[in-house]
C-alpha positions in Angstrom: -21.4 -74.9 -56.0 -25.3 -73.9 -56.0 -26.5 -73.6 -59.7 -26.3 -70.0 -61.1 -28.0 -70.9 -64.4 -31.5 -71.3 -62.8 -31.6 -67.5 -62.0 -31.2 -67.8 -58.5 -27.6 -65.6 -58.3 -27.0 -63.5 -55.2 -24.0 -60.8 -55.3 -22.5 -59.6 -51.9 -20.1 -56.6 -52.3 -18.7 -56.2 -48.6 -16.1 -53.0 -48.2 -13.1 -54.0 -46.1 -13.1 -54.0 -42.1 -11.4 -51.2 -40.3 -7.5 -50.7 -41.2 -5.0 -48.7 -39.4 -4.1 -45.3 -41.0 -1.4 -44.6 -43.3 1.8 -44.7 -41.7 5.2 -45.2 -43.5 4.0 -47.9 -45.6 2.0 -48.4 -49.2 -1.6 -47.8 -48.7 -1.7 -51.5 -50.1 -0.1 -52.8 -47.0 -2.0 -50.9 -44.3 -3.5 -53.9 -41.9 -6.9 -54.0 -39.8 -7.1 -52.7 -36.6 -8.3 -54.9 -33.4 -12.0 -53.8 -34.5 -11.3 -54.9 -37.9 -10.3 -57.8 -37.5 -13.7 -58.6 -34.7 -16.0 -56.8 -37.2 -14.4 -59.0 -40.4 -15.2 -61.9 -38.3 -19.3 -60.9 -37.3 -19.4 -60.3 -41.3 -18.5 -63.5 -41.8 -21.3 -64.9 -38.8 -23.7 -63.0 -40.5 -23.5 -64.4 -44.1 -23.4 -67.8 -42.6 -26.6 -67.3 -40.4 -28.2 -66.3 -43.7 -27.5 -68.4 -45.9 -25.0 -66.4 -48.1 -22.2 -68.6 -48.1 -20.4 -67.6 -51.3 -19.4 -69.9 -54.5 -16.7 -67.4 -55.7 -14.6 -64.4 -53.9 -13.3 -61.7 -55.5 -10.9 -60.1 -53.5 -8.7 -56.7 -54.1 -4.9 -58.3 -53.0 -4.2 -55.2 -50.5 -3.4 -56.6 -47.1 -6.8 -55.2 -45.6 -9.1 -57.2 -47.8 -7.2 -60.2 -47.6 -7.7 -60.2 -44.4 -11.0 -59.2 -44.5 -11.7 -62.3 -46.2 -9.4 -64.5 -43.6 -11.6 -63.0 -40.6 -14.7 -63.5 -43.0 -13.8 -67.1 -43.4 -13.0 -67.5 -40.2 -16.8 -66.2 -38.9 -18.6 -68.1 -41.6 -16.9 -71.6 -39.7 -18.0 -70.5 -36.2 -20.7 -73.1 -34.6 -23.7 -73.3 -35.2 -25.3 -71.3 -32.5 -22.9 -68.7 -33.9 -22.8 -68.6 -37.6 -23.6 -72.2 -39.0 -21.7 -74.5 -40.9 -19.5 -73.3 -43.9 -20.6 -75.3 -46.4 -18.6 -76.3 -49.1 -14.7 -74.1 -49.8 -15.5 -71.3 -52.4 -13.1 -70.6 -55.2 -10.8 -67.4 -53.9 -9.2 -65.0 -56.0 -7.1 -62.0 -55.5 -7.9 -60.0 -58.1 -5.1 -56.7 -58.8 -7.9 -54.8 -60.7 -10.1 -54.7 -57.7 -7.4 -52.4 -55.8 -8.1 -48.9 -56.6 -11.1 -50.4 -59.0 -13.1 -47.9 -60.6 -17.1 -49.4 -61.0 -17.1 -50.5 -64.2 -14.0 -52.6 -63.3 -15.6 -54.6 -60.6 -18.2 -55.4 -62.5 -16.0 -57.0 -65.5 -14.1 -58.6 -62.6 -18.0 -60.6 -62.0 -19.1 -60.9 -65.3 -16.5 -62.9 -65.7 -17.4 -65.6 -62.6 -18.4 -68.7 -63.9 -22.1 -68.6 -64.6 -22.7 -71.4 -62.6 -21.6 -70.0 -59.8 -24.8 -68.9 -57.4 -23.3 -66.2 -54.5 -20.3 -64.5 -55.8 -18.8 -62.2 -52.6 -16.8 -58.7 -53.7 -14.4 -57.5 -51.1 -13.6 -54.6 -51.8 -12.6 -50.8 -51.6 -14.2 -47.4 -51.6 -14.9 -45.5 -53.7 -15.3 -48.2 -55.9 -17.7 -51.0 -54.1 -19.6 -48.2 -53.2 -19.8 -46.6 -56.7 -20.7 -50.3 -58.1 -24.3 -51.0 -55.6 -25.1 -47.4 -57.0 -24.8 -48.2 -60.2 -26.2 -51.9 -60.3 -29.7 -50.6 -58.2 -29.5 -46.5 -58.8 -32.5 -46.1 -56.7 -31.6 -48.0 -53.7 -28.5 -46.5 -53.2 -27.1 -45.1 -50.1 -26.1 -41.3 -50.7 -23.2 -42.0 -47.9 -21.9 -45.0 -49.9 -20.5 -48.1 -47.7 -18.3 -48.0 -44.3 -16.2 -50.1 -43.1 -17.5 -53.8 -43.3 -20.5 -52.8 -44.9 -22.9 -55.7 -46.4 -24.9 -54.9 -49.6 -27.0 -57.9 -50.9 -27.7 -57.8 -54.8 -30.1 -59.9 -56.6 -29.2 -60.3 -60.2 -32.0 -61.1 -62.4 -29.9 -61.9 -65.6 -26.2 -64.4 -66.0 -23.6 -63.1 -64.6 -21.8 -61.9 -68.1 -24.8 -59.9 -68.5 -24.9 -57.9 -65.6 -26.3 -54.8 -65.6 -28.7 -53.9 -63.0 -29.1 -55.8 -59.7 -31.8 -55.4 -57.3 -30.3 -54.6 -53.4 -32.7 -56.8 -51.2 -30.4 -56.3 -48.0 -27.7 -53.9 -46.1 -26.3 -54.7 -43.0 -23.0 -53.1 -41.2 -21.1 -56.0 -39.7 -19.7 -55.1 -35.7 -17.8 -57.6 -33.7 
């Protein structure tokens, strides 16, 4: 685990990859489509290839960020010409409060990380993830908020139980 306390914390909120519409099921157990599942995996490439291998996950339990995360994990372990080495296993956990999150939820959900921890990832759902990068760098937001598999980098200036405002250094949208 990189070391959160010397003020170098970097927060990724990443909305979900592409999930098949509403069918017969819960909206909690709609899966990810064939693109989904290839973008989830690029996602994954691209936080390897810079450097943002996360300490901690926070992931909403419905089936479409979990696996999100699986196809994120699976990208980040690619080789090297690909997406790098993983580094070491980050602590995962399926949060219930992130499904259906309003802002100010997600952000209790990471001020409670450990403040060790240095890259905390988000996985998440709209229009909450989109709603929290808005509220944590007002000025940088994106009026459209974040699509599918959507990469917004935040640079915290303060320990995580204390987070308030977070600078957004990078976007990127993640296509397999």
């Amino acid at each position: 685990m990189t070391d959160g306390r010397n003020g170098q914390r970097t927060l990724v909120l990443l909305r979900h990859a592409k999930a098949e519409q509403s069918r017969e099921g819960s909206d909690a157990e709609r899966p990810l489509t064939a693109r989904g599942h290839a973008d989830a995996a690029a996602a994954g490439a691209w936080l390897a290839r810079h450097e943002l291998l996360p300490d901690v996950v926070l992931c909403s339990p419905a089936r479409r960020t979990r696996q999100t995360w699986h196809g994120v994990a699976l990208g980040m372990t690619g080789s090297p010409a690909e997406g790098g080495p993983a580094g070491s296993k980050p602590a995962v956990r399926y949060e219930p409060t992130a499904y259906e999150a309003h802002p100010d939820e997600l952000l209790e959900l990471i001020r409670a990380v450990d403040p060790a921890a240095g890259t905390v990832l988000l996985i998440a759902h709209n229009p909450g993830i989109s709603l929290l990068s808005a509220l944590l760098a007002p000025d940088q937001a994106d009026p459209d908020g974040l699509r599918t598999t959507d990469i917004v980098v935040h640079h915290p200036t303060t320990p995580w139980p204390t987070l308030t405002r977070a600078p957004l250094t990078t976007r990127h949208t993640a296509r397999g």
